[in-house]
Steps between C-alpha positions, in 0.01 A plus 500: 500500500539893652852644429682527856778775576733468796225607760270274383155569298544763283264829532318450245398144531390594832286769419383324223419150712330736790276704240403152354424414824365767640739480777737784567754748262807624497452908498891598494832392692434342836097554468234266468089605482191303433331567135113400677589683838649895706779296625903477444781404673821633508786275453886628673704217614364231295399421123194546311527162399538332898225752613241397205596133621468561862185652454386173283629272743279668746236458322542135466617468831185628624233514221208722548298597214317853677819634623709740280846456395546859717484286777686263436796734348469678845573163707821453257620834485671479849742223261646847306731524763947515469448225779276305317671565166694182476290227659205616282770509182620149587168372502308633229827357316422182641141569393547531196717173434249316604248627286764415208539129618113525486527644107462832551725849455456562830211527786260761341525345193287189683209625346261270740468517886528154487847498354585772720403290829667192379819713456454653832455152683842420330623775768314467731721415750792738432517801738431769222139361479428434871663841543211681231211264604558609865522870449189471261332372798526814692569795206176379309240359774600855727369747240140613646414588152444151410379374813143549370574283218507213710221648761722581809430794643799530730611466867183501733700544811505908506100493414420224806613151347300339271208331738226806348684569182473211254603199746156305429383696135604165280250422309650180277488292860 
């Protein structure tokens, strides 16, 4: 079992679960990077640990394998907010006791998505998740860097609608 302090997950559990994983790292106080990736985020209002896990949750919330975890970190970032700092507290806390009722230390210790969703669904319903889902919705679909991911290439009203640009080019019908 990891060693917990007050906060939570201890530095160096995290860094060492995320370079295990390949996931992200801890680079100092209030800073977390990607070992595979150019990207970091800086955390102010909230914790290393409840950013690593909102960036997770994301993940699991909406799971796509070709999309970075820069993305993703920028749709949770607006959560490192003074407004935000409680309700996102509060529920990571309540995160995290669910994962123990579920056996483990706490939510990124649920080493499989699977566990992870199955402790989400046990949330599901409270207004901390409905409240990330949501905003994932909107801070993760709205970034035109990933839009070609998924093969959208954006608003067709400003170029003439989409009757002659793509409307009819589907070729799996």
């Amino acid at each position: 079992m990891t060693r917990l302090n007050k906060q939570g997950l201890t530095r160096r559990a995290l860094l060492s679960r995320a370079v295990a994983a390949g996931a992200l790292a801890v680079a100092g106080p209030g800073f977390i990077a990607a070992p595979d990736a150019a990207w970091a985020v800086e955390v102010t209002a909230i914790s290393e640990h409840e950013m690593a896990t909102l960036l997770q949750m994301a993940r699991d919330i909406y799971p796509h394998d070709r999309v970075g975890d820069r993305f993703y970190a920028v749709a949770i970032k607006s959560y490192d907010v003074t407004e935000q700092k409680d309700m996102v507290a509060e529920g990571i806390a309540a995160l995290d006791e669910a994962a123990k009722k579920a056996g483990f230390d706490n939510y990124l210790a649920a080493g499989w998505e699977d566990d992870r969703v199955a402790i989400l669904r046990s949330i599901q319903d409270t207004p901390f998740f409905q409240t990330i889902r949501g905003g994932l919705v909107t801070g993760l679909y709205n970034q035109k860097d990933i839009w070609p991911i998924f093969g959208y290439e954006g608003e067709s009203f400003s170029h003439g609608g989409y009757i002659d640009r793509g409307f009819d080019d589907i070729d799996w019908l």
